[in-house]
C-alpha positions in Angstrom: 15.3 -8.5 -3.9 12.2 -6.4 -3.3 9.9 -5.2 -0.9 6.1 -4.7 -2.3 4.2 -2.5 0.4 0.4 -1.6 -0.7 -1.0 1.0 0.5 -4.8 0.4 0.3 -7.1 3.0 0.9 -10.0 1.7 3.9 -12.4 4.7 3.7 -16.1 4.0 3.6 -16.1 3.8 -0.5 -13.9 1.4 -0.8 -15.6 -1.9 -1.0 -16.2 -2.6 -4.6 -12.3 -1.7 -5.2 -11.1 -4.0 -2.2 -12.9 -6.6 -4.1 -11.6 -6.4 -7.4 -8.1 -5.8 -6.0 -8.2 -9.5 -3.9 -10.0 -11.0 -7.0 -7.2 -9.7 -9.6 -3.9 -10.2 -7.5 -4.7 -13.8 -5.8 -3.2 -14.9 -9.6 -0.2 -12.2 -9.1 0.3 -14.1 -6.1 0.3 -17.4 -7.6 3.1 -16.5 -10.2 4.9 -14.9 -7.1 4.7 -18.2 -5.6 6.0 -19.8 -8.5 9.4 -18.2 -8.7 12.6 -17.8 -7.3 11.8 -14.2 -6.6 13.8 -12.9 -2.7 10.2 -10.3 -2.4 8.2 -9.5 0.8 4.8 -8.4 0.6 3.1 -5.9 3.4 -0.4 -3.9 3.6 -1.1 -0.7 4.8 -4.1 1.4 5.0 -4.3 5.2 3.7 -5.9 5.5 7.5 -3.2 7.5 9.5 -5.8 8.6 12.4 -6.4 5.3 14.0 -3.5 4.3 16.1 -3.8 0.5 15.0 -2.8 1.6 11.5 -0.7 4.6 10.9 1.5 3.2 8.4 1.5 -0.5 10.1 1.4 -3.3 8.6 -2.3 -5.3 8.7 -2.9 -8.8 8.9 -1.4 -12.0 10.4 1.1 -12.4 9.6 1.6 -9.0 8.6 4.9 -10.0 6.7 4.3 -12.5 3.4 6.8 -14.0 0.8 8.3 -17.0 -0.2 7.6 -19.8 2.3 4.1 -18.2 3.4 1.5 -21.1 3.3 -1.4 -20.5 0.9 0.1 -16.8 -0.4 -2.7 -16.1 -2.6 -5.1 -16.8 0.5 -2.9 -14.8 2.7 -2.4 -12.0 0.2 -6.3 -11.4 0.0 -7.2 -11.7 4.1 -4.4 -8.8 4.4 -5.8 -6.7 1.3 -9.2 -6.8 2.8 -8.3 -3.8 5.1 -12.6 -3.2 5.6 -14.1 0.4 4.9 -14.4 1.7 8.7 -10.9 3.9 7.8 -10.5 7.8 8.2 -12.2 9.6 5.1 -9.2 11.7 4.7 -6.9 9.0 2.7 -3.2 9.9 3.1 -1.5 7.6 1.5 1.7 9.7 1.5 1.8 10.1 4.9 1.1 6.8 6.0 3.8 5.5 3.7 6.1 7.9 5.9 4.9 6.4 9.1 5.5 2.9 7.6 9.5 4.0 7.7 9.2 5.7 10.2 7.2 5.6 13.2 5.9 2.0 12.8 9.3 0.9 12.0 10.8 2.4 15.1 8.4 1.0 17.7 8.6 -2.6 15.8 5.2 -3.3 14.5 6.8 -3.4 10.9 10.1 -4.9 12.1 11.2 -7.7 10.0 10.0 -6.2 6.4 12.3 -3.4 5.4 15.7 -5.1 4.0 18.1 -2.7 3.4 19.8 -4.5 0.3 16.1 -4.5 -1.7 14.4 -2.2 -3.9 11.1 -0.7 -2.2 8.3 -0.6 -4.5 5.1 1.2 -3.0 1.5 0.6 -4.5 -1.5 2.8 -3.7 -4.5 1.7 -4.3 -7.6 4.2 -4.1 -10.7 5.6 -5.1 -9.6 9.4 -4.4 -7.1 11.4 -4.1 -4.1 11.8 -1.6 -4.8 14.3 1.5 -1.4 14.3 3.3 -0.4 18.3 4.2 2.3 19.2 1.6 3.2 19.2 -1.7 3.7 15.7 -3.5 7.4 17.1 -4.0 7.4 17.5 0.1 6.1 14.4 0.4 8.4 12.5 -1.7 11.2 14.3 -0.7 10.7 13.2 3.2 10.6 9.5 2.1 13.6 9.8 0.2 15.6 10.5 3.3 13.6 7.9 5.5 13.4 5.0 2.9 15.7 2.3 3.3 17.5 3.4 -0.1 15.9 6.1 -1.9 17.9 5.2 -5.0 15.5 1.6 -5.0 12.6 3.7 -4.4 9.3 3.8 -6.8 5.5 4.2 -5.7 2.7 3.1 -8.3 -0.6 4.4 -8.5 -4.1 2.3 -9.0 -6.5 5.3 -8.9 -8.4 7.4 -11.2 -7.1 8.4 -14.1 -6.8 12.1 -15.0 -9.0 14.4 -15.8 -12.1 13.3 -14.1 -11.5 9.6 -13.3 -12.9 6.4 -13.8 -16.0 5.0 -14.0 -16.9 1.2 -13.6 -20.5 -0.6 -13.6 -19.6 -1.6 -10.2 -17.5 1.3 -9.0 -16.4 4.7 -9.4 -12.6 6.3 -8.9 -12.0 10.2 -8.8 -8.6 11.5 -10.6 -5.8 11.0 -8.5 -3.3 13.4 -9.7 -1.0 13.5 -6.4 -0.5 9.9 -6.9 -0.5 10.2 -10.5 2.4 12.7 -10.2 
């Protein structure tokens, strides 16, 4: 049992990276599709100033996994979070909100499960701005999390020292992710 939640950066330099993100995971999705797998799949933005996002789920429906018509389909509308989002990514923070705030007014109702493990995936071209240390920050969620002890995050982002580098995009070093 296992709740993915990606955390996809929407600031203005994010359109190449959205792209290759739908194009690469509609074929994740497909092998999802094909298994017996108890998962749920939601998307967040790093965007916690807009009160339409801060840490909510996007999309419709907002909530995928095993029975959602055309997953891979639905999977990519919900990725494609646009590049109109807040230049200061906080990826941490909105992960926060997601347990926290969103979940308590209900607009993520429905996609925490208590008995599965949470596995949190940022993608983004920069770096986490949240206030804190990443050791703050991680130990916040592990006392709102549904069960800390079933609790990973992943980074896509630039690798350190300076990056990456991509004929069609570029990714500064990420190291509060990377840490």
């Amino acid at each position: 049992v296992v709740d993915l939640l990606w955390i996809i950066d929407n600031s203005g330099t994010m359109s190449e990276e959205q792209q290759r993100l739908t194009q690469s995971l509609g074929g994740l999705m497909v092998l999802l599709e094909g298994t017996l797998a108890d998962y749920r799949l939601g998307v967040i933005t790093t965007d916690v100033d807009d009160p339409d996002q801060r840490g909510r789920l996007q999309g419709e429906p907002p909530v995928l996994g095993p029975g959602t018509d055309d997953l891979p389909g639905a999977f990519v509308t919900n990725a494609h979070v646009g590049v109109q989002g807040s230049r200061d990514e906080r990826g941490f923070e909105a992960l926060r909100l997601a347990v926290t705030e969103a979940l308590d007014d209900g607009s993520n109702a429905g996609f925490f499960r208590p008995d599965a493990r949470l596995h949190a995936v940022v993608v983004s071209d920069e770096d986490d701005h949240s206030d804190g240390s990443v050791e703050e920050q991680l130990s916040a969620l592990s006392v709102d999390v549904p069960d800390a002890a079933s609790f990973v995050v992943h980074a896509i982002v630039g690798d350190l020292p300076d990056g990456c580098l991509a004929p069609e995009a570029v990714a500064d070093a990420g190291p509060r992710y990377l840490e």
